[in-house]
N, C-alpha and C positions, 0 to 999 in steps of 0.2 A: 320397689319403693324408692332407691336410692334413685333409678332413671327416671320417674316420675318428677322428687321434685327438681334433679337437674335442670328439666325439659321446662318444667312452670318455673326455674328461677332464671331460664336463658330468655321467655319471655320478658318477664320481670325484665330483665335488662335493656332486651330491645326497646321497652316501652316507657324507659324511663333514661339510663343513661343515650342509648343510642337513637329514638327520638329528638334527644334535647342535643347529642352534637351534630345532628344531620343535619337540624334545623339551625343550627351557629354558623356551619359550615359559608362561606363564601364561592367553591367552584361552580354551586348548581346555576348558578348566573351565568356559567359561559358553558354547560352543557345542560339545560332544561330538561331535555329529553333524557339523558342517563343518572338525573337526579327523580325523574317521576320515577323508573325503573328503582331506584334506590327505595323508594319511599314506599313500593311496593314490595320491597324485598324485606324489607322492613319490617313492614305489618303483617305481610302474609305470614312470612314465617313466623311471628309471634303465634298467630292465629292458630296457626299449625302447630306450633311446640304447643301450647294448651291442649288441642284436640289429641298430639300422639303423649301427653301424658295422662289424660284420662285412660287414653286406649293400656296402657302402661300398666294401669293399675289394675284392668280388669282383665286384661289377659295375662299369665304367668308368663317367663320366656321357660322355651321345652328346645333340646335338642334335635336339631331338624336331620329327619332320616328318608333316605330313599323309601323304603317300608313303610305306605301308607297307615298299617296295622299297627305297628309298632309309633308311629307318629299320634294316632289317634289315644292308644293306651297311656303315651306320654302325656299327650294333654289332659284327659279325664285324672289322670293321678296327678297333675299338677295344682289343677283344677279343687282335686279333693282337699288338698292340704291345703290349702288357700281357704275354703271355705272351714278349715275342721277347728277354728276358732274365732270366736267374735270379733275380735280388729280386722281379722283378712276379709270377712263379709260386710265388714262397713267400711274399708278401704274401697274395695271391688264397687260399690253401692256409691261411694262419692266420686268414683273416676265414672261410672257409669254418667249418673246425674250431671257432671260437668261435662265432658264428650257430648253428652246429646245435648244439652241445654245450648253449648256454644253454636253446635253445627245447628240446629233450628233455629237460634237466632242469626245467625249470618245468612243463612241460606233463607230463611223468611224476610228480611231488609234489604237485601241484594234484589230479592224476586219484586218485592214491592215497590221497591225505587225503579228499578225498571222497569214496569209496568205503567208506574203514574207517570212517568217519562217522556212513555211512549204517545199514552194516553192524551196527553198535554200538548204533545209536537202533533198528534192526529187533528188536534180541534184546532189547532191555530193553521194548520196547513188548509183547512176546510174555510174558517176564514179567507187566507188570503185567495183564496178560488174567487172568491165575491169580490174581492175590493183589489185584489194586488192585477197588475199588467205585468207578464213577462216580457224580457227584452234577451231578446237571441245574442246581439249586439255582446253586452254584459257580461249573458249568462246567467242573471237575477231575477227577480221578482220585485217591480218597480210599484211601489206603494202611494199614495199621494197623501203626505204630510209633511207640516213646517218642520218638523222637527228631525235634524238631523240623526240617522239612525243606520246602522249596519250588522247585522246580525245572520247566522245560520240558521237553520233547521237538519240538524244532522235524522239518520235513520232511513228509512224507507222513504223515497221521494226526497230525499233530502235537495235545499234552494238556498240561495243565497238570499236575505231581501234587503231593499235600497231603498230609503224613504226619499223623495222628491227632492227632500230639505238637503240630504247628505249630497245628492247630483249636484247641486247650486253651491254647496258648500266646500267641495273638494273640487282640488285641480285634479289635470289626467295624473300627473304622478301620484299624487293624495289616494286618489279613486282606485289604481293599479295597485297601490300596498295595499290598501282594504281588501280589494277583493282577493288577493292573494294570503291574504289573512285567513280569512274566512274558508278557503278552498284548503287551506293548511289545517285548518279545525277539522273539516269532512276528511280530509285524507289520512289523519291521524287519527279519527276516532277518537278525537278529544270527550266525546260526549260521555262514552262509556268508562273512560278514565275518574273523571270528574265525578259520576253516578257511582261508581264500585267504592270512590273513596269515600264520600257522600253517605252511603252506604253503612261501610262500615263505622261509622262514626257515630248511624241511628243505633246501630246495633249495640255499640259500648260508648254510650253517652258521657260516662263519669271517668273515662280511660282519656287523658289529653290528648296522648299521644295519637290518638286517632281523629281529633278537632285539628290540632297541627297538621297531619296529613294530610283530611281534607282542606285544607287552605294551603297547603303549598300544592297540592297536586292542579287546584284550581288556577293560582297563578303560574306555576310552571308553563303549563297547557297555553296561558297564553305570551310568555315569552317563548315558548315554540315557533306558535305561530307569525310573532315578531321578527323573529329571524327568518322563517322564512318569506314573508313580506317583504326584508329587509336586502333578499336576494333577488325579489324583484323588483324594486325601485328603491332607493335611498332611502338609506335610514332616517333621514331627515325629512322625510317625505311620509315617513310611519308616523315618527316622533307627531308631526303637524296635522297626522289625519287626524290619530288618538285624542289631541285638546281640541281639533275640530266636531267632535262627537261626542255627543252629552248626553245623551237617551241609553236609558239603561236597558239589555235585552229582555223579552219576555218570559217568561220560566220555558223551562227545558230548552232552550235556546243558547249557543254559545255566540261570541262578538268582541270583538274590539270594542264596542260601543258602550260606555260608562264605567268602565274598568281601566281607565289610565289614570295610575296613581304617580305622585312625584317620583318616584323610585324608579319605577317604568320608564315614562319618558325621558328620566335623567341620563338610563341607559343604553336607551336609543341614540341619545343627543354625545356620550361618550365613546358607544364602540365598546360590546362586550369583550372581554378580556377570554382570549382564545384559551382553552385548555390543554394543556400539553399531552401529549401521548403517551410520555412515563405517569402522570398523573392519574390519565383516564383508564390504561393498565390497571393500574393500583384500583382505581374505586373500584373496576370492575372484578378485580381479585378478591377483592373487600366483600362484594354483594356474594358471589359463588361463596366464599367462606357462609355469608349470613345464609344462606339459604342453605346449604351442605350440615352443618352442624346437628340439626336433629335429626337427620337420617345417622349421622355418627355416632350421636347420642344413645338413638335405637340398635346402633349394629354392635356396639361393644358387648351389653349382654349377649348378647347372640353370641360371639366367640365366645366369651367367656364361660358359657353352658358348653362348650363343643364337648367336654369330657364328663358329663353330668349322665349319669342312665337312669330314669326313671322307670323304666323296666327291667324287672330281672331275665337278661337272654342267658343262651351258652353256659357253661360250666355251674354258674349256681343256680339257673332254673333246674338244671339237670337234675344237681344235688338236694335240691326241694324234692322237688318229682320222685326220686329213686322210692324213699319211704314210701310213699304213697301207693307207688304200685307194687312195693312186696308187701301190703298188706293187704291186700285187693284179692279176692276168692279166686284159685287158679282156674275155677270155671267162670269167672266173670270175663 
């Protein structure tokens, strides 16, 4: 009981105090990449402390014995006193109900976001068979429209596509940050980041902390790919492609294209502010701690049973037994 609600109040916390300073936070601007990592250490483990303190509730801890026999009889006698009054089978009965309720809802919203994902990048990829021209050149999928546009198709066949409008509207160095944008999106698998956050956020609509996630893991993603853009042509060469780009991507698509907010390009136009190595230590000590903690949570019952016998072996089985067989028929 007592590890249960440890486990639902260390969630509680994540989801509320450490949420809201991850989000205050200022470094994930000069590392994007080890702040989505954050934001998933974050939640997952939330997600995880909920599911291991359902599990918490419905399994007793037993002391664990080489002795298959002995481990089994452990449990069933655990097991028994757990049920052999009304609060320990409605205790057992609401870890149960939460445990499965979480894990079907996540795992049912995960499945379906990626699914319609996929779904969605299939028929637009089918599309552009009909109206898009490859350019080897590029390396794109060259579309014929005014309207400036730049965008991926991550997944299976994944393409880069370049509307007409953006070729006229970007110079070579303009052109060269985009497309290194965009190749930065496919090569990080920004898509499935984006989707799992996405995701989770169908799953616990009324939990913030999981609407914040998704929204910084979506802009993270694309200050990723900012920098790396930004290594291959000037930043100021990003900064000018992103206000040259106005067209917003189509679903399941990631882009540079209608997602440069002031913020964004201010940063571009400034020079992210580098993250130091004692710092990025630290966060990342930070996140091991977040993620370690419920396994810790789970492991101290565990010592603390090591001297617990739930079965009677050795000297008092013995002394049970003796009676038993002196009165037993000497022909039996």
């Amino acid at each position: 009981m007592i590890v249960a609600l440890a486990l639902l109040g260390y969630a509680a916390l994540l989801l509320t105090a450490g949420a809201g300073a991850l989000a205050r936070a200022r470094w994930p601007e000069a590392a994007p990449r080890l702040a989505i990592a954050a934001w998933f250490a974050l939640t997952g483990s939330a997600v995880a402390s909920v599911l291991a303190g359902g599990l918490a509730l419905i399994v007793p801890t037993v002391r664990v014995s080489a002795d298959l026999s002995r481990l089994l009889a452990a449990c069933v006698m655990a097991l028994r006193s757990q049920y052999a009054h009304p609060g320990g089978a409605a205790l057992t009965g609401a870890g149960a109900v939460l445990a499965l309720a979480v894990l079907a809802r996540v795992g049912w919203c995960t499945a379906r976001a990626l699914g319609q994902a996929a779904t969605a990048r299939r028929r637009h990829r089918q599309r552009l068979s009909l109206v898009g021209r490859p350019d080897p050149r590029l390396g794109a999928v060259i579309v014929r429209h005014h309207e400036p546009a730049a965008y991926c198709l991550p997944g299976h066949g994944s393409r880069i596509v370049l509307t007409t409008g953006a070729i006229s509207a970007l110079g070579d160095d303009q052109l060269r940050a985009v497309l290194a944008h965009e190749r930065a999106h496919l090569r990080g698998r920004h898509h499935l980041l984006v989707t799992l956050a996405g995701a989770l956020d169908t799953a616990f609509p009324r939990v913030a902390a999981f609407r914040i996630a998704r929204e910084q893991v979506a802009r993270l993603a694309e200050l990723s790919a900012d920098d790396t853009a930004s290594a291959a042509a000037h930043r100021l060469a990003v900064a000018e492609a992103l206000l040259n780009l106005g067209t917003s991507p189509p679903a399941a698509a990631l882009g540079a294209t209608g997602t440069a907010d002031a913020a964004r390009v201010r940063r571009l136009i400034e020079g992210p502010a580098a993250l130091s190595k004692a710092r990025a230590a630290a966060v990342t000590s930070t996140l091991a701690v977040v993620v370690i903690v419920p396994l810790l949570l789970l492991a101290g019952p565990a010592a603390s049973v090591r001297g617990m016998n739930y079965c009677s072996h050795g000297p008092t089985a013995a002394a049970v037994a003796a009676p038993a067989d002196a009165a037993a028929p000497a022909g039996g």
